[in-house]
N, C-alpha and C positions, 0 to 999 in steps of 0.2 A: 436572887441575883438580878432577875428581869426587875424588879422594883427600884433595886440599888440604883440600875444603869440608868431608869426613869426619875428616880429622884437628884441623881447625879448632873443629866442630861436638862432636866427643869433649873435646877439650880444652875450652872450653865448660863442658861437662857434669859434667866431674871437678872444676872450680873452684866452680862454680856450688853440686854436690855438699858438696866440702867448705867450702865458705864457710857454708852451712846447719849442717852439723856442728859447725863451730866456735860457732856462733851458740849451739846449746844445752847451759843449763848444766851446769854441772858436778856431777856427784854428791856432795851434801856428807858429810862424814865424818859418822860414829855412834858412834864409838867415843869416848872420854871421852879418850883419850891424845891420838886424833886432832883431836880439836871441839878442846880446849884449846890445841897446838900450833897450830893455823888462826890461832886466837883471838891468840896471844902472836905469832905472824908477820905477822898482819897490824897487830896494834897498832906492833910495832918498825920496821916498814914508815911509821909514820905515818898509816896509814889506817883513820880511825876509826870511819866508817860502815862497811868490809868487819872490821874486827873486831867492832864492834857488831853485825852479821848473823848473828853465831854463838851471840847470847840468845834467849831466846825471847819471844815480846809482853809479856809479862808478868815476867819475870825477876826477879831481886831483886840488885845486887851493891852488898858492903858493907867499907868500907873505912874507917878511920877519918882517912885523908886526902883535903883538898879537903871541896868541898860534896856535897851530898845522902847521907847517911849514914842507911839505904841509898839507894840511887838504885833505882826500882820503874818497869821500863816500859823497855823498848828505845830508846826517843826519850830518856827521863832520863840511861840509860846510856851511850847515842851522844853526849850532851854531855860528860857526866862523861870519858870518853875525848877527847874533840876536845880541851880544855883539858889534861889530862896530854901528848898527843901534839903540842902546839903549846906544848909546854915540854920537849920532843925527851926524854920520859922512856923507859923503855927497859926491860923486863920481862924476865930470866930463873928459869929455876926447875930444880930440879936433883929428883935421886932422888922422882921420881913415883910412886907408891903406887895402884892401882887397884883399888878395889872394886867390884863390878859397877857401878853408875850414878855413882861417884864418884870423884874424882880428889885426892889429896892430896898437897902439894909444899914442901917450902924453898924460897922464893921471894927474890928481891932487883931493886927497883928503881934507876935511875940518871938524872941528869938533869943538864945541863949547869949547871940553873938552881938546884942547891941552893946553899945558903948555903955561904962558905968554911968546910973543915973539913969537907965531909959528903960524902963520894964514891958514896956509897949507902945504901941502908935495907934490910933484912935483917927477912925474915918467915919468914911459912906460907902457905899460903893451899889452900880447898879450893873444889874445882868440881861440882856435881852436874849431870850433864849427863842429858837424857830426850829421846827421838827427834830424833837429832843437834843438841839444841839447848841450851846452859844455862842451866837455869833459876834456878841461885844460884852465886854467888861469892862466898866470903868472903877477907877478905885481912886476915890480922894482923899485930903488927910487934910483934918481938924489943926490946925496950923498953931490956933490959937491954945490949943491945949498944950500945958508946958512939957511935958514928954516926948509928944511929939515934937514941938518945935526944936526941943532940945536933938532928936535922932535928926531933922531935916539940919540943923546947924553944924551936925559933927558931921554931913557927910556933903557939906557946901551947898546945902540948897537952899 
C-alpha cells in the first residue's frame, strides 16, 4: 500500500511537473530567417493573431494590396491579416537573402478567392526584424508579370 501511495504521489508529481513546463512559453525566435518563417507559418496556418505576434507594437507593414497601406500598429496589422486569411490567401517566398537585421525574399501570394485567370501574385518583399520582433514589412508586386498585373487590374490598381 505505502509503495502504491509513493508511486501514486511521484506520478503526481512528474505530471503536475510537466503540465507547468508545458504551460511556459516558448522561446521566440530572433533570427530574421527564423521571426519571418513563424510569421509565414503561422499566417498559412490561418492564424492571424499568432502571426500578428511576431510584429512589434508599433510595426509598420505595407503592401499595396487591401486596405491600410501601410497598416501602423500590431492591432492594424492583425486585421490587415484576419481578412487576407479569411480569403484562405497563402504566402511563400523562395531564396531569402539575410542581412544582419533584415530579411529579403521573392515572394508569391495565392488565394482561392482571386479573380478567374489569376492563380497567384508574384513579388519581393523585405522584413526588418529587431529583438525577435518585426518591425517593417514591405511587400511589392512584380507588376510586369501577367497574373499579377491581371489581380492588380481586377481590383483598380
Amino acid at each position: 500500500m505505502r509503495k502504491a501511495i509513493i508511486v501514486l504521489a511521484t506520478a503526481t508529481a512528474v505530471v503536475a511537473w510537466g503540465g507547468a513546463a508545458s504551460a511556459v512559453a516558448r522561446p521566440q525566435p530572433k533570427s530574421p530567417r527564423r521571426v519571418v518563417q513563424a510569421y509565414v507559418d503561422d499566417f498559412n496556418r490561418g492564424d492571424a493573431a499568432a502571426a500578428a505576434s511576431h510584429f512589434s507594437r508599433s510595426a509598420v507593414f505595407s503592401t499595396p494590396l487591401g486596405s491600410c497601406t501601410p497598416c501602423t500598429g500590431r492591432d492594424a496589422i492583425q486585421e490587415k491579416l484576419s481578412s487576407a486569411a479569411s480569403a484562405q490567401t497563402q504566402i511563400a517566398y523562395t531564396k531569402p537573402r539575410v542581412s544582419k537585421d533584415t530579411l529579403r525574399a521573392a515572394s508569391s501570394i495565392t488565394s482561392p478567392n482571386f479573380p478567374p485567370g489569376v492563380s497567384r501574385a508574384i513579388g519581393s518583399f523585405t522584413a526588418t526584424v529587431r529583438n525577435g520582433k518585426i518591425v517593417r514589412l514591405i511587400q511589392d508586386y512584380d507588376r510586369s508579370d501577367p497574373e499579377t498585373a491581371a489581380l492588380f487590374a481586377t481590383i483598380g490598381q
